[in-house]
MDTraj code that builds the backbone (N, CA, C; nanometers):
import mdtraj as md
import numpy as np

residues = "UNK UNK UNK UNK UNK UNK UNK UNK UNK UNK UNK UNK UNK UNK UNK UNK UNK UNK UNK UNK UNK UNK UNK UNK UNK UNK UNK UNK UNK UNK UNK UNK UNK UNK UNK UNK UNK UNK UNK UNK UNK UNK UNK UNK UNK UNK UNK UNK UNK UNK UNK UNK UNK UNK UNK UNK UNK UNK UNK UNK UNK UNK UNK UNK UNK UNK UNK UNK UNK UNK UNK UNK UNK UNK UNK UNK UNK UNK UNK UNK UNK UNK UNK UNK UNK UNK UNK UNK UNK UNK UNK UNK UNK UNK UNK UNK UNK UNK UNK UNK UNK UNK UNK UNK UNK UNK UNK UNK UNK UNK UNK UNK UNK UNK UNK UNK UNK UNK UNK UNK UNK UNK UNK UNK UNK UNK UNK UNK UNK UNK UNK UNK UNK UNK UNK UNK UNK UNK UNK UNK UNK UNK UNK UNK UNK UNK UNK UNK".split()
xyz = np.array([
    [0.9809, 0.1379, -1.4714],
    [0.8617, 0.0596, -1.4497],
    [0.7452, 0.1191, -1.5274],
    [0.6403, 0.0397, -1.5687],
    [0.4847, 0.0494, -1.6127],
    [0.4416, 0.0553, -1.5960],
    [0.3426, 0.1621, -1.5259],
    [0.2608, 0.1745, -1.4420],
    [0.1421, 0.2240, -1.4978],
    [-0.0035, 0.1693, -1.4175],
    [-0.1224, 0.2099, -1.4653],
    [-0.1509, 0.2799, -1.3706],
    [-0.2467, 0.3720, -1.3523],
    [-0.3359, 0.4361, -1.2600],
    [-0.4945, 0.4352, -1.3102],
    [-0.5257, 0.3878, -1.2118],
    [-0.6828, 0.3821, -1.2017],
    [-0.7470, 0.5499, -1.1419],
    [-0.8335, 0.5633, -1.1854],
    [-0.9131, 0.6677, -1.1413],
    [-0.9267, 0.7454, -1.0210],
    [-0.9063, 0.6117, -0.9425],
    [-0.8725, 0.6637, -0.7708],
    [-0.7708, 0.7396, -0.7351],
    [-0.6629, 0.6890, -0.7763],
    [-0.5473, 0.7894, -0.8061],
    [-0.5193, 0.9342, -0.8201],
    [-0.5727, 0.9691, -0.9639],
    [-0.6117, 1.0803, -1.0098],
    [-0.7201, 1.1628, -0.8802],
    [-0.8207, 1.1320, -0.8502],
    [-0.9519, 1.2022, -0.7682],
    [-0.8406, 1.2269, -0.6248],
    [-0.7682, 1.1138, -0.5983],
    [-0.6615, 1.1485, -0.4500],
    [-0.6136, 1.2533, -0.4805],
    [-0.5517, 1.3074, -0.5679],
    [-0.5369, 1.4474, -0.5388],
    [-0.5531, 1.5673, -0.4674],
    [-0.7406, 1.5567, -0.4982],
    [-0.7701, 1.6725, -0.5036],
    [-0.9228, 1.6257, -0.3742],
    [-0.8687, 1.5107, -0.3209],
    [-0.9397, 1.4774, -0.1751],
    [-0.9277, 1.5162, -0.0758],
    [-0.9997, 1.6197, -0.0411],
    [-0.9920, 1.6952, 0.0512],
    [-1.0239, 1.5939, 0.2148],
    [-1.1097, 1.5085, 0.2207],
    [-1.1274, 1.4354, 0.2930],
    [-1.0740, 1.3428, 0.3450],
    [-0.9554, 1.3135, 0.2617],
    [-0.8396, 1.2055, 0.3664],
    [-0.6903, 1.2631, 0.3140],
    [-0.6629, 1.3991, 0.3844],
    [-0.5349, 1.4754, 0.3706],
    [-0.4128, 1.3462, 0.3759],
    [-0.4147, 1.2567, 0.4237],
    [-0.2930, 1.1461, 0.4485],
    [-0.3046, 1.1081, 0.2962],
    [-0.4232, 1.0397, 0.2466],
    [-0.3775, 0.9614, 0.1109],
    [-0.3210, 1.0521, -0.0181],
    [-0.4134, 1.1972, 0.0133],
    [-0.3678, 1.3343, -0.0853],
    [-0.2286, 1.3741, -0.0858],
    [-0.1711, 1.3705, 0.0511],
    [0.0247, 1.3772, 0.0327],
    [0.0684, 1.2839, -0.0420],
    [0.0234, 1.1705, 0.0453],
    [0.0661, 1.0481, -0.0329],
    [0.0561, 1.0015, -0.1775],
    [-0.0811, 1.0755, -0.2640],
    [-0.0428, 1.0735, -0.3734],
    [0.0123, 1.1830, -0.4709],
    [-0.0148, 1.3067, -0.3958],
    [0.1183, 1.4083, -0.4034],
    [0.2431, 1.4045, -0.4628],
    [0.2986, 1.2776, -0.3307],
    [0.4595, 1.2468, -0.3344],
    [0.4867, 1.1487, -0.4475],
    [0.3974, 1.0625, -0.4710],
    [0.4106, 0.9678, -0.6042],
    [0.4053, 1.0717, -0.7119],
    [0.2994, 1.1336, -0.7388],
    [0.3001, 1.2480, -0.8373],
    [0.4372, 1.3534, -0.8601],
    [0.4867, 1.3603, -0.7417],
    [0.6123, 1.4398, -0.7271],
    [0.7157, 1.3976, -0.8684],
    [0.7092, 1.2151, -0.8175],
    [0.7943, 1.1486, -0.8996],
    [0.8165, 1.0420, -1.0188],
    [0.6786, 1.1154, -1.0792],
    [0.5862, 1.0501, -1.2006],
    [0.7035, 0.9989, -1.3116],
    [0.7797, 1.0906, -1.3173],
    [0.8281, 1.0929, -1.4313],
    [0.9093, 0.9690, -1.4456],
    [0.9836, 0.9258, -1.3030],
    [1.0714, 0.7970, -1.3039],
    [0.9989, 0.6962, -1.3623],
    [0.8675, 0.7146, -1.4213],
    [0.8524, 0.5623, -1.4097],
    [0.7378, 0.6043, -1.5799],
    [0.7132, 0.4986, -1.6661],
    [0.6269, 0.5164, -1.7615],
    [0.4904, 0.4903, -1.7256],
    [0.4196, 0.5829, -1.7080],
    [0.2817, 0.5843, -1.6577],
    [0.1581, 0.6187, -1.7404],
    [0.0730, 0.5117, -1.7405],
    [-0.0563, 0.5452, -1.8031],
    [-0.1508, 0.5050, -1.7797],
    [-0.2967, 0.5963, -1.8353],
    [-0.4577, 0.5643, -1.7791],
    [-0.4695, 0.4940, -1.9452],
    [-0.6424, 0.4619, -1.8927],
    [-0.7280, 0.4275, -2.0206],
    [-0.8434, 0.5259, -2.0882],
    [-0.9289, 0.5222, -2.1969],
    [-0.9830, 0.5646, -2.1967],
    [-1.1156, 0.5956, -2.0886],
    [-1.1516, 0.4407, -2.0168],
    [-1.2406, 0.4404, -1.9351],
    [-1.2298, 0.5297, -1.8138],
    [-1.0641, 0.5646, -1.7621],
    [-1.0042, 0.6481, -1.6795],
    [-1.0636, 0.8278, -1.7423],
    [-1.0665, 0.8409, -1.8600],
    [-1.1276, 0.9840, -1.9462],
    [-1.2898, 0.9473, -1.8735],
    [-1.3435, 0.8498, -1.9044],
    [-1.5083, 0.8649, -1.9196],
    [-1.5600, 0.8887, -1.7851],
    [-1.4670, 0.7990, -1.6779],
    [-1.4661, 0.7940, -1.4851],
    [-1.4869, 0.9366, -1.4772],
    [-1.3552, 1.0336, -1.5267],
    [-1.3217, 1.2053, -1.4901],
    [-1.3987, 1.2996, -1.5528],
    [-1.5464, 1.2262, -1.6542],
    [-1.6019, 1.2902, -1.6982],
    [-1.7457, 1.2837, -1.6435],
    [-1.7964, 1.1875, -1.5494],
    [-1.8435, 1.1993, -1.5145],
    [-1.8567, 1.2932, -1.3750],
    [-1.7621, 1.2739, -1.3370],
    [-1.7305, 1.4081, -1.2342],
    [-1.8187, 1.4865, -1.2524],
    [-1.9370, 1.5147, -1.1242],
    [-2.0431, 1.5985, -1.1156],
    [-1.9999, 1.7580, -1.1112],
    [-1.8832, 1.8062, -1.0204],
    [-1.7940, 1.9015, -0.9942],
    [-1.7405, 1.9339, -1.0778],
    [-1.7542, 2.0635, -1.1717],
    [-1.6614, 2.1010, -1.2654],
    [-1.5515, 2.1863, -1.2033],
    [-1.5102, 2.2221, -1.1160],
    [-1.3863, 2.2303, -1.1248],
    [-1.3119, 2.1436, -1.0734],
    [-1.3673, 2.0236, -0.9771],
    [-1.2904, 1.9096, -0.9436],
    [-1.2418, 1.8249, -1.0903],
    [-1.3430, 1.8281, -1.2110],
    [-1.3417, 1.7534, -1.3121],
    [-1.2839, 1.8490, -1.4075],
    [-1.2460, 1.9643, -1.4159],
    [-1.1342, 2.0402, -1.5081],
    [-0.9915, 1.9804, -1.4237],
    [-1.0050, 1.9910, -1.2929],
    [-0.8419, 1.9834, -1.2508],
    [-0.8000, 1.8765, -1.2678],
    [-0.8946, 1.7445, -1.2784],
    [-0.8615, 1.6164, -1.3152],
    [-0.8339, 1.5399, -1.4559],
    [-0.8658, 1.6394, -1.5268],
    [-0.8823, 1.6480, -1.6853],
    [-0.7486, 1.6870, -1.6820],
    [-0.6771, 1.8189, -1.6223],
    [-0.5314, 1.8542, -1.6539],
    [-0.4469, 1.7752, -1.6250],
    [-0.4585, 1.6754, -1.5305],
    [-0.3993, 1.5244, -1.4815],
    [-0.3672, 1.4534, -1.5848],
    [-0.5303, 1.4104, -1.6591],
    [-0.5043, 1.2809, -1.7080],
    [-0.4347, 1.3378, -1.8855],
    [-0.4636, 1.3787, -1.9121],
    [-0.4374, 1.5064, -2.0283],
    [-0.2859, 1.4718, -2.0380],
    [-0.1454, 1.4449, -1.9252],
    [-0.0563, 1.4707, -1.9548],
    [-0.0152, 1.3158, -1.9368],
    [-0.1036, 1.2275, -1.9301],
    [-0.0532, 1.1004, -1.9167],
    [-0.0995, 1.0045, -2.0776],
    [-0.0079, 0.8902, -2.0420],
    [-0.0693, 0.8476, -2.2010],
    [-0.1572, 0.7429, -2.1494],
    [-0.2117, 0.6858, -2.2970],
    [-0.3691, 0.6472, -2.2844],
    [-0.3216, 0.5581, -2.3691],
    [-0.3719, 0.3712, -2.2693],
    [-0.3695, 0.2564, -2.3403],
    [-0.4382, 0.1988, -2.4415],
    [-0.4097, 0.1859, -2.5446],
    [-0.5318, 0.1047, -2.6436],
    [-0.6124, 0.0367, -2.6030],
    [-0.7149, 0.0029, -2.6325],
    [-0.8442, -0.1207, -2.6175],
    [-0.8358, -0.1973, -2.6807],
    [-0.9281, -0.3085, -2.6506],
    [-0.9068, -0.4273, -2.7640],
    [-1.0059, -0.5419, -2.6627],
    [-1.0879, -0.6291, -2.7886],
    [-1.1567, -0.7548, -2.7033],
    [-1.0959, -0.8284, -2.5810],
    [-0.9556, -0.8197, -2.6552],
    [-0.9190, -0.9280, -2.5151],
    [-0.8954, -0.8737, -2.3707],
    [-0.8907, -0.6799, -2.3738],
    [-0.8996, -0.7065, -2.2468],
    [-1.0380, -0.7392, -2.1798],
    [-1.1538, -0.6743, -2.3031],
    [-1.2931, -0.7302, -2.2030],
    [-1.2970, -0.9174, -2.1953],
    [-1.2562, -0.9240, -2.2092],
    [-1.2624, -1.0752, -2.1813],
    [-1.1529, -1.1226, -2.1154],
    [-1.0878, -1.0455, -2.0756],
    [-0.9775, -1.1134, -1.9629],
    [-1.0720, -1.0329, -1.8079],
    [-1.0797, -0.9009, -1.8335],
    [-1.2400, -0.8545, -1.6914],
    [-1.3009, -0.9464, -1.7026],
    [-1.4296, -0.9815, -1.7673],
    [-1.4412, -1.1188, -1.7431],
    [-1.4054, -1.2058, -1.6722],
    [-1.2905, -1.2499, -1.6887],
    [-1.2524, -1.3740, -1.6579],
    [-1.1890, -1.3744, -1.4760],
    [-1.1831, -1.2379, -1.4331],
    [-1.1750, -1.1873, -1.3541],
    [-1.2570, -1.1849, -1.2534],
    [-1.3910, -1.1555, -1.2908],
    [-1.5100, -1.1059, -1.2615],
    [-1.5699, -1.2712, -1.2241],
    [-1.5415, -1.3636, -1.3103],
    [-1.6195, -1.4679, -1.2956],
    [-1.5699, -1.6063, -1.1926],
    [-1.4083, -1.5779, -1.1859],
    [-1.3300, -1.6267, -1.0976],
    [-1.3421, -1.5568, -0.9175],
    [-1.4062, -1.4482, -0.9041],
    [-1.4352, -1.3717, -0.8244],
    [-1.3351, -1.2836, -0.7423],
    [-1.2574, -1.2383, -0.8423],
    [-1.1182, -1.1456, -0.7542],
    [-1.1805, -1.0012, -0.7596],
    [-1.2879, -0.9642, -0.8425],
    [-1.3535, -0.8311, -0.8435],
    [-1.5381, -0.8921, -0.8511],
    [-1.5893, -0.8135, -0.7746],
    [-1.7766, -0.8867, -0.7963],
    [-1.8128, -0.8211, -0.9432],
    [-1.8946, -0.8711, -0.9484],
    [-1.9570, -0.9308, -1.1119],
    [-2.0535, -0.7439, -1.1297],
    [-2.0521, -0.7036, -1.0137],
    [-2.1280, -0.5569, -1.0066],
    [-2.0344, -0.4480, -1.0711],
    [-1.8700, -0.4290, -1.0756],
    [-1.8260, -0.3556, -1.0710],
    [-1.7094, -0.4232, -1.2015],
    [-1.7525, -0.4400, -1.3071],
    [-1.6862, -0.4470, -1.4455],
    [-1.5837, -0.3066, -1.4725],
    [-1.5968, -0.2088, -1.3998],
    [-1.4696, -0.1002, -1.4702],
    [-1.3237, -0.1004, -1.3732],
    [-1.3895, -0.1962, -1.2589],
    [-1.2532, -0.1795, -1.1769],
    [-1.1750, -0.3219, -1.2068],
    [-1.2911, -0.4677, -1.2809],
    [-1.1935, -0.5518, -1.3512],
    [-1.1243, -0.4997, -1.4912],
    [-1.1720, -0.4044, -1.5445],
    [-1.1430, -0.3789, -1.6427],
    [-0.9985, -0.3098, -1.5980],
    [-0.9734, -0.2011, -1.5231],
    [-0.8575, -0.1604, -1.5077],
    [-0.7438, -0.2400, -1.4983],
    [-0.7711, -0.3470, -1.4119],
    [-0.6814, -0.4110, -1.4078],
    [-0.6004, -0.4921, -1.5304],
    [-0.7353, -0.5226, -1.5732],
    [-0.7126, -0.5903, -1.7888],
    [-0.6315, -0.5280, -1.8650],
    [-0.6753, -0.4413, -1.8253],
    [-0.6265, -0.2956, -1.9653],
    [-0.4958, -0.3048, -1.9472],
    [-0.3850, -0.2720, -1.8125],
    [-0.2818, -0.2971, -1.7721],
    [-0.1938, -0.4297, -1.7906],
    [-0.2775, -0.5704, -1.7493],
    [-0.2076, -0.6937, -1.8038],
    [-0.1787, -0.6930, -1.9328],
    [-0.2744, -0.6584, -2.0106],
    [-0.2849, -0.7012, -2.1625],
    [-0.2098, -0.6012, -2.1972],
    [-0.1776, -0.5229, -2.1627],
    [-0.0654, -0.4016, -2.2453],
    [0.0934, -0.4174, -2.1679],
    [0.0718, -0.4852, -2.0961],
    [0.2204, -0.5653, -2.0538],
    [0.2668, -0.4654, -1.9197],
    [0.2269, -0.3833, -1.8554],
    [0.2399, -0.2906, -1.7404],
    [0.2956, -0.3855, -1.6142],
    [0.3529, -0.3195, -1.5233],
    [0.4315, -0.3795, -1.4299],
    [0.3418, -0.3806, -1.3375],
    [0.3212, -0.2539, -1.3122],
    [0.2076, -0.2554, -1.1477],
    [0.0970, -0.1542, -1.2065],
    [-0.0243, -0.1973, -1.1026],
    [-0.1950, -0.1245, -1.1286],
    [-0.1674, -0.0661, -0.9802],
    [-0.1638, 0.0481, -1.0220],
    [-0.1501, 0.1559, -0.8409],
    [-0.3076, 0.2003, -0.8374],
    [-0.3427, 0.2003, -0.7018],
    [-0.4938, 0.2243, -0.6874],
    [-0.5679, 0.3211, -0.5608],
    [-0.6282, 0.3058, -0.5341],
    [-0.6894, 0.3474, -0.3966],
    [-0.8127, 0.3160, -0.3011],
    [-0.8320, 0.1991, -0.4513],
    [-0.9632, 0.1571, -0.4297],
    [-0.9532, 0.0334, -0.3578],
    [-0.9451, -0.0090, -0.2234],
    [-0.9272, -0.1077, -0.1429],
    [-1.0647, -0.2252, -0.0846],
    [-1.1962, -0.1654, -0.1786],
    [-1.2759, -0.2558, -0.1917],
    [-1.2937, -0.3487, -0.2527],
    [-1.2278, -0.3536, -0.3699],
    [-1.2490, -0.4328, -0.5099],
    [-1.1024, -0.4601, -0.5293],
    [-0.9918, -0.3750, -0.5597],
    [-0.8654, -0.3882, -0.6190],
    [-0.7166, -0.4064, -0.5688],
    [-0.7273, -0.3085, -0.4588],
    [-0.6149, -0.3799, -0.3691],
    [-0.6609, -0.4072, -0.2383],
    [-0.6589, -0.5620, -0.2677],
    [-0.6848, -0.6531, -0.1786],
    [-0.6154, -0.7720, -0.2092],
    [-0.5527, -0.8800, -0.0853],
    [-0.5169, -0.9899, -0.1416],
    [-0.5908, -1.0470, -0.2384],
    [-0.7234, -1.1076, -0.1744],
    [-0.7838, -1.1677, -0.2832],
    [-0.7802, -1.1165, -0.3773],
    [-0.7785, -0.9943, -0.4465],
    [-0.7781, -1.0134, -0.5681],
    [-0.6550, -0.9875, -0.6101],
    [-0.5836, -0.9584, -0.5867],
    [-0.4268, -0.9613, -0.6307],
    [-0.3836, -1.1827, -0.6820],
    [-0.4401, -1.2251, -0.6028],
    [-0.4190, -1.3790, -0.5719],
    [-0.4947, -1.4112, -0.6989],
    [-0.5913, -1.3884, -0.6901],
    [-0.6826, -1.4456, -0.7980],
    [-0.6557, -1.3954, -0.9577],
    [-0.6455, -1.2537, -0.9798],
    [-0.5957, -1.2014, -1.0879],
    [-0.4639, -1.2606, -1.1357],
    [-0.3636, -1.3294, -1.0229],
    [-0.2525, -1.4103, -1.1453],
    [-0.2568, -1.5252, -1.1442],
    [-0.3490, -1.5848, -1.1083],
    [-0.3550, -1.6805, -1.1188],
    [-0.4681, -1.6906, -1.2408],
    [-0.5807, -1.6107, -1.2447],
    [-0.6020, -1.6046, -1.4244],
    [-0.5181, -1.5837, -1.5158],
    [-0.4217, -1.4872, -1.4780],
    [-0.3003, -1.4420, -1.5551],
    [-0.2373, -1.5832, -1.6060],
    [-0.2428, -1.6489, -1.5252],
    [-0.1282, -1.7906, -1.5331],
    [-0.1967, -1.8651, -1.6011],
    [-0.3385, -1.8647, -1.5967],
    [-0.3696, -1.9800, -1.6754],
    [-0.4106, -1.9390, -1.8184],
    [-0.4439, -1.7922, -1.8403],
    [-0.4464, -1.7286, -1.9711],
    [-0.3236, -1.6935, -2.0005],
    [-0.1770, -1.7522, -2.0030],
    [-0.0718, -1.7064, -2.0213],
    [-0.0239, -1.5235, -2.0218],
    [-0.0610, -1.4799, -1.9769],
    [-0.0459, -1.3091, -1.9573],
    [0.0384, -1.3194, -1.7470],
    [0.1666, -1.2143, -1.7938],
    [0.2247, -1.2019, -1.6993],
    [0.1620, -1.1858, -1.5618],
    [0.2148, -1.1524, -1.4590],
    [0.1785, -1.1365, -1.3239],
    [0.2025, -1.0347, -1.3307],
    [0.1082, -0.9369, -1.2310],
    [0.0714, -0.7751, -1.2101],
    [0.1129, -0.7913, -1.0530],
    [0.1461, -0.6289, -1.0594],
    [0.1684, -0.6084, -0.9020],
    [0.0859, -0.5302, -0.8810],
    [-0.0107, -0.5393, -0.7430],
    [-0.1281, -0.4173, -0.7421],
    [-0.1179, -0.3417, -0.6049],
    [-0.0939, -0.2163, -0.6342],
    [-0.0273, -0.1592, -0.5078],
    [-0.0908, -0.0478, -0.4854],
    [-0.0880, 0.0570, -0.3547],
    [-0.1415, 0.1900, -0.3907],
    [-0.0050, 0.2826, -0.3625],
    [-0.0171, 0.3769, -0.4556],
    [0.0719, 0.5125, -0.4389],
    [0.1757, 0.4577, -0.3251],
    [0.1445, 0.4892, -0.2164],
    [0.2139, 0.5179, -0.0740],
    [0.3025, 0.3303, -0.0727],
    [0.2789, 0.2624, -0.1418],
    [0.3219, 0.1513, -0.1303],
    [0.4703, 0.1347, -0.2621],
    [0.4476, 0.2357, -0.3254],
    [0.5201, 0.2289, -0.4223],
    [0.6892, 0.3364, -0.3781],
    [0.6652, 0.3825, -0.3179],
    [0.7203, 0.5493, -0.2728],
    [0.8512, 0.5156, -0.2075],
])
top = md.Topology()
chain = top.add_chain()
for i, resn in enumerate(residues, 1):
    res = top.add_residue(resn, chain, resSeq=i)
    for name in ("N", "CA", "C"):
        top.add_atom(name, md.element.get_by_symbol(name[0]), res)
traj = md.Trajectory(xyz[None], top)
């Protein structure tokens, strides 16, 4: 499988504040390798903003060993199209973007953690059904512990 990881992912790690989701992405991490996994650049710029430098070195050694999807117009304009259909609010363009980056590079599932914006029905519903009408496959959007 093809898998993307969003930013949330990566920071679960090293979350000291909800020990359940940190095993849980632990145990996915355990078993990275089964599956072809990759961030974006925007996933580099997220871990660089990291106020915490040693939270943001240990997250750097993370993303460092994963590969990194190309860019290109069409995924900002498939966020967009995302954004304007309302499966992500029009405030938060990097978490439609994750999801883009992943369709348009042909990825199976967007694993997340972010349950405000990304995994949620609605937007799981709404994202393939843009998918469907911009001819680009159907995504599965799951978190870690759902995948396991």
């Amino acid at each position: 499988m093809k898998i993307y990881l969003d930013t949330s992912v990566v920071s679960a790690l090293f979350d000291e504040r909800n020990p359940e989701r940190k095993e849980l992405t632990k145990d996915f991490f355990s078993k990275i390798q089964e599956h072809d996994t990759y961030i974006s650049d925007l996933s580099r710029i997220e871990v660089d903003k990291t106020p915490d430098n040693v939270l943001r070195e240990k997250m750097r050694g993370i993303i460092d060993t994963l590969r990194i999807l190309p860019d290109d117009d069409v995924i900002e304009q498939l966020s967009k199209e995302y954004m304007r259909h309302g499966a992500i609010p029009e405030g938060y363009p990097e978490d439609a973007y994750h999801v883009a980056i992943a369709v348009v590079n042909n990825l199976d599932i967007v694993l997340s953690w972010n349950f405000r914006h990304i995994v949620r029905r609605k937007t799981k519903d709404i994202v393939n059904m843009v998918n469907t009408i911009n001819n680009f496959q159907h995504i599965e959007i799951m978190t870690p512990a759902e995948l396991l």
